[in-house]
MDAnalysis code that builds the backbone (N, CA, C; Angstrom):
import MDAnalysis as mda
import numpy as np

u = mda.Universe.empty(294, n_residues=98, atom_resindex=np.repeat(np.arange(98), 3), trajectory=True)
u.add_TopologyAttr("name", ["N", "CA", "C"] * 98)
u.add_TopologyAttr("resid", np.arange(1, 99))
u.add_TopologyAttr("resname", ["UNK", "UNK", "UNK", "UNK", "UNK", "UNK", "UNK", "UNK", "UNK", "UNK", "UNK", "UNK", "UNK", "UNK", "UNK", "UNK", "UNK", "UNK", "UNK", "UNK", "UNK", "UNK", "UNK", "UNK", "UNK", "UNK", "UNK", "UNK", "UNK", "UNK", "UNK", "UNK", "UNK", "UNK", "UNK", "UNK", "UNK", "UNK", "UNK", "UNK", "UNK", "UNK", "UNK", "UNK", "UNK", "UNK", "UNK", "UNK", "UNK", "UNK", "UNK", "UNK", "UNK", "UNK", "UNK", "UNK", "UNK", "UNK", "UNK", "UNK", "UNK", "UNK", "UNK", "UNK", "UNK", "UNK", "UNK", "UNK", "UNK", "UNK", "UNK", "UNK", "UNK", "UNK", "UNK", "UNK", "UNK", "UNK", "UNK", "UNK", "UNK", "UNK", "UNK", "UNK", "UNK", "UNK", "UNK", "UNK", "UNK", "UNK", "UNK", "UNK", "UNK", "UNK", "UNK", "UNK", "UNK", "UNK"])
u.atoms.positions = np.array([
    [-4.125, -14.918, -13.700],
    [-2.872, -15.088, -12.990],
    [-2.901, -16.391, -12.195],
    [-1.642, -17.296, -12.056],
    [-1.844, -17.862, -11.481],
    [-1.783, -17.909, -9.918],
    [-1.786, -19.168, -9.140],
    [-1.337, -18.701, -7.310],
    [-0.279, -18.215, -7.117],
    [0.907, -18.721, -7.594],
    [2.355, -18.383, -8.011],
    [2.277, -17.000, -8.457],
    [1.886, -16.444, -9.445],
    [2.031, -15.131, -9.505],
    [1.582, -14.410, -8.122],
    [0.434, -14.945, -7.681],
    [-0.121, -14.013, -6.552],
    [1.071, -14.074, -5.375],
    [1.486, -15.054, -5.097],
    [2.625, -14.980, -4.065],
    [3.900, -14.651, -4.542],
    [4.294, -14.325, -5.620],
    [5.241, -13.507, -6.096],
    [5.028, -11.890, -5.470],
    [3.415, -11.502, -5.816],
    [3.335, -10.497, -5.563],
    [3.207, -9.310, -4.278],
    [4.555, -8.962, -4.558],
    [4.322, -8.683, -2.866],
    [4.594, -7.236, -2.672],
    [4.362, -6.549, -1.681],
    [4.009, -5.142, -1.567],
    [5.065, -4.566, -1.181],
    [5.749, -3.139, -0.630],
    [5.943, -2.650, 0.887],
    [5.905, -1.437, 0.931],
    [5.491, -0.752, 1.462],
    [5.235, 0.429, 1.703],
    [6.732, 1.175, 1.954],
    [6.024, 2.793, 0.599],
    [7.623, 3.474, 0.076],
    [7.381, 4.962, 0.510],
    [8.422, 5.529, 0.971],
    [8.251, 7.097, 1.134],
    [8.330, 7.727, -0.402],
    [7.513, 8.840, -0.829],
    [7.454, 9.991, -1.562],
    [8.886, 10.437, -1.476],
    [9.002, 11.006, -2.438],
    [10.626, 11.672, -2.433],
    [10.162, 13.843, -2.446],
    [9.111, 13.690, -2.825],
    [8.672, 14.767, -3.006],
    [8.199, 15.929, -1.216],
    [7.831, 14.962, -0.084],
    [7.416, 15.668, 0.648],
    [7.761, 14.503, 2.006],
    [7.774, 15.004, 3.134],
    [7.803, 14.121, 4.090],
    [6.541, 13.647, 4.620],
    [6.547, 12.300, 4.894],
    [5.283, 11.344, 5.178],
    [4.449, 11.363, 4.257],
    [4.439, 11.291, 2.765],
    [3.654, 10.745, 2.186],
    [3.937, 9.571, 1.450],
    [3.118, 8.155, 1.870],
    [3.549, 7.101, 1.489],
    [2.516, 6.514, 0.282],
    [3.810, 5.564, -0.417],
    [2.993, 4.418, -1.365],
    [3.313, 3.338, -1.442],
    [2.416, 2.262, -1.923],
    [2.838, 1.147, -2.202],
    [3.799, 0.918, -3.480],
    [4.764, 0.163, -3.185],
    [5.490, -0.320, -4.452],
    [5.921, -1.943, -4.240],
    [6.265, -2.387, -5.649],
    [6.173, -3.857, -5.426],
    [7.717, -3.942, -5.071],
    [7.883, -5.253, -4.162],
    [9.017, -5.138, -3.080],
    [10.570, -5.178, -4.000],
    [10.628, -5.849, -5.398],
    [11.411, -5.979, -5.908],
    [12.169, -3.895, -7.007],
    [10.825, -3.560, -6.761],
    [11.215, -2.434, -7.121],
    [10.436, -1.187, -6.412],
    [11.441, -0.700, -5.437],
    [11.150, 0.390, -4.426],
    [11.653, 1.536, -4.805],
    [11.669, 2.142, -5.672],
    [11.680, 3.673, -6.438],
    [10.722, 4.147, -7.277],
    [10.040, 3.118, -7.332],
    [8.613, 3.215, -8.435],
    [7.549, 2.747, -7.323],
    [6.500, 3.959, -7.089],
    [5.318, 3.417, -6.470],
    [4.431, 2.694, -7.390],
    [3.157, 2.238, -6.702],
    [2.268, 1.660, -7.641],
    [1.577, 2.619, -8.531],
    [1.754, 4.026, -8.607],
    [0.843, 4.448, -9.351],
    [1.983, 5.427, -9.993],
    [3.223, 5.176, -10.006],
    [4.365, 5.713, -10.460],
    [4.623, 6.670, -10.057],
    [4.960, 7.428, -8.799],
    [5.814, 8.254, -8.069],
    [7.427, 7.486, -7.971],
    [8.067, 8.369, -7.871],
    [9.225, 8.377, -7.429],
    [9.168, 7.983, -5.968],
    [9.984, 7.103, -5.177],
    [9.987, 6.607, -3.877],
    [11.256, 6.158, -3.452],
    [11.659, 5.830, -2.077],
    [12.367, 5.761, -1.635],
    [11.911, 4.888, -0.196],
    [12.946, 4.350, -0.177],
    [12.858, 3.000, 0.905],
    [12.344, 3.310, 2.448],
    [11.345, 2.680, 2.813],
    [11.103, 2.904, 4.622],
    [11.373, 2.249, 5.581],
    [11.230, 1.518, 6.311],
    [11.353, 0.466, 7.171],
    [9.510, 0.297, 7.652],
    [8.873, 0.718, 7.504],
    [7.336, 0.778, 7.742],
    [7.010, -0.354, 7.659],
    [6.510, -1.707, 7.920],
    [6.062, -2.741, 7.627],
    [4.621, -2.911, 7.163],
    [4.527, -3.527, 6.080],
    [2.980, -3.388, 5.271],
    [1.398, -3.006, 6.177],
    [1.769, -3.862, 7.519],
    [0.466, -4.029, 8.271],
    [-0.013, -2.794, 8.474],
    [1.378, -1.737, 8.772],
    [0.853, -0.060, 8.854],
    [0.629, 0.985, 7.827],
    [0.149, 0.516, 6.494],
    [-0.381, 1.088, 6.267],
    [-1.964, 1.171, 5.797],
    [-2.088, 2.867, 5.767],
    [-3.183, 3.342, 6.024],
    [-3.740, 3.572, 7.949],
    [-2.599, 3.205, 8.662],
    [-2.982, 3.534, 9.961],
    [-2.433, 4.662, 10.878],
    [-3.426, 5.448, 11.278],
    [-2.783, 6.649, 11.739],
    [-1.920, 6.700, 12.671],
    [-0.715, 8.278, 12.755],
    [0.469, 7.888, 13.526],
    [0.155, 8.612, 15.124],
    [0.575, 8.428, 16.000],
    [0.251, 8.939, 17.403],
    [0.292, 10.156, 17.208],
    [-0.712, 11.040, 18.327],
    [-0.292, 12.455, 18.477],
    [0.365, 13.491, 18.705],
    [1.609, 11.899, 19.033],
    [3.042, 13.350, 19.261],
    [3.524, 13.633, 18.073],
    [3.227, 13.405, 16.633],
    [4.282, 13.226, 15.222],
    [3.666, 14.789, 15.055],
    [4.105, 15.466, 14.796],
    [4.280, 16.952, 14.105],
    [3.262, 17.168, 12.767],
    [3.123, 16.100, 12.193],
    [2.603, 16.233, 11.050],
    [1.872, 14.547, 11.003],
    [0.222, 15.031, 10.278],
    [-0.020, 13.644, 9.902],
    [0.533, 12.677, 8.222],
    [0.369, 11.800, 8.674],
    [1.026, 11.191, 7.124],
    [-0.097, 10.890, 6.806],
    [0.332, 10.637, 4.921],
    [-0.818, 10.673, 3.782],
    [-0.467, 9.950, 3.531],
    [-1.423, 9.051, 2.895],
    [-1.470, 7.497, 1.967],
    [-1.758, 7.617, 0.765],
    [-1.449, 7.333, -0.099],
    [-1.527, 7.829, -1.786],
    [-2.990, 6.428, -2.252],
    [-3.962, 7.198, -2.765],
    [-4.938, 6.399, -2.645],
    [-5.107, 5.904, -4.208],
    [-4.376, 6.707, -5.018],
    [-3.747, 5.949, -5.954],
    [-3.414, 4.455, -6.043],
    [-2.161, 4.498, -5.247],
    [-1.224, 3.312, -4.765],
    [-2.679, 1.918, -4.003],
    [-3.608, 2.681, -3.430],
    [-4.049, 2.145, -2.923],
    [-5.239, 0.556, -3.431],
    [-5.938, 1.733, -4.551],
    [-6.984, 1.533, -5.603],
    [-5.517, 0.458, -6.426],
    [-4.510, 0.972, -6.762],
    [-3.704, -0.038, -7.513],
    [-3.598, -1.318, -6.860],
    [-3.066, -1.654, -5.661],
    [-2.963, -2.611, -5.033],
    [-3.994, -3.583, -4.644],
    [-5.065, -2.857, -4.461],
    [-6.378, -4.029, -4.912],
    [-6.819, -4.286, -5.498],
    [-6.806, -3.511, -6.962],
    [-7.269, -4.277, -8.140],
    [-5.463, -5.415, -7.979],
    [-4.513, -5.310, -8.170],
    [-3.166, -5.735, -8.304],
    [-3.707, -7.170, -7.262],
    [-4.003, -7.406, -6.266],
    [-4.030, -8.618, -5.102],
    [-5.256, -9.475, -5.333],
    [-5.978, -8.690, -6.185],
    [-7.705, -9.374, -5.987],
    [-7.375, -10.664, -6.836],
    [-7.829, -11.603, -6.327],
    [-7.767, -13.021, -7.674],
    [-9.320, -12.354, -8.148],
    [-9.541, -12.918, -9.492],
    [-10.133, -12.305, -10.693],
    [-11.654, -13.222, -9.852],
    [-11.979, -14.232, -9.396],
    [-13.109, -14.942, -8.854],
    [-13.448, -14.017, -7.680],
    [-12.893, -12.888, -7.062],
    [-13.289, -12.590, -5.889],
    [-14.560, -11.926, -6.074],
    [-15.069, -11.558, -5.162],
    [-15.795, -10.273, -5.127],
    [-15.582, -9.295, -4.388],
    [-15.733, -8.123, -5.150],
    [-15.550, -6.580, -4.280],
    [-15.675, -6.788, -2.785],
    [-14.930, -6.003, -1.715],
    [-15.711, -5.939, -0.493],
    [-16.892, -5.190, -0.155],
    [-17.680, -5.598, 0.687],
    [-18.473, -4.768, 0.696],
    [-18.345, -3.046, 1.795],
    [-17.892, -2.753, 1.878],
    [-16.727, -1.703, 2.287],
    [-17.452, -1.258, 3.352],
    [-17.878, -2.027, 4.767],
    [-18.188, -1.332, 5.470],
    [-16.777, -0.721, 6.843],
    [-16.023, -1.722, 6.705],
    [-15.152, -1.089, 7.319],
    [-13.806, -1.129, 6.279],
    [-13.510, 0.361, 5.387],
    [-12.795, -0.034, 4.480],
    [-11.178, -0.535, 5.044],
    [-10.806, 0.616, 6.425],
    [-9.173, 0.667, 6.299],
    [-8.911, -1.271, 7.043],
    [-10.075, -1.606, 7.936],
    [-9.301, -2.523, 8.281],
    [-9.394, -3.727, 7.271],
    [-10.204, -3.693, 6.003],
    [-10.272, -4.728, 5.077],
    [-9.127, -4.850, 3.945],
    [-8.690, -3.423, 3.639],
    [-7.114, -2.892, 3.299],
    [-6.388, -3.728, 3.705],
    [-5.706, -3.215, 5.693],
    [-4.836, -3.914, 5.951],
    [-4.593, -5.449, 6.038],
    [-6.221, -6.132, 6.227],
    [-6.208, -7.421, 6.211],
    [-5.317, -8.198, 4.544],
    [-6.349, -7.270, 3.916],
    [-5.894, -7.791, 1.973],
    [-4.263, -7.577, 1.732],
    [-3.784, -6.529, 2.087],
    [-2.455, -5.941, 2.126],
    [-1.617, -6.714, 3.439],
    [-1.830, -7.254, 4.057],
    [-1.432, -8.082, 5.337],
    [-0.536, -9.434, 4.988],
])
């Protein structure tokens, strides 16, 4: 791929249509299709939050589709990178996904 593709490629985080608070990534031009093909629907969530947990007043915790997740980094990685070494995975996520 080239750089151009990579900055084409861009994320945003989509609600599940199936349950409340479970989110995925989908690519920004098409937000009804997650990355790992759920059905979705539009959030206002901004990319940086996901995978980060919600305060303790929310009723329910939200789920991150780790699907979507595993998709989006093979999907962002330029092909020269190397794996992370995953010691702190969520904040190396939001950095890559950032």
């Amino acid at each position: 791929m080239t750089d151009d593709a990579y900055k084409d490629c861009v994320l945003v985080i989509t609600e599940g249509i199936a349950g409340m608070w479970h989110y995925h990534l989908s690519e920004a031009h098409r937000k009804t299709r997650s990355l790992c093909g759920a059905r979705t629907m539009h959030t206002a969530m901004p990319l940086q939050d996901w995978n980060v947990p919600f305060g303790e007043h929310f009723p329910k915790r939200p789920t991150w589709c780790e699907k979507c997740d595993v998709a989006a980094r093979q999907q962002i990685r330029r092909p020269d990178e190397e794996e992370p070494s995953g010691d702190d995975e969520r904040s190396q996520t939001a950095e890559t996904l950032a």
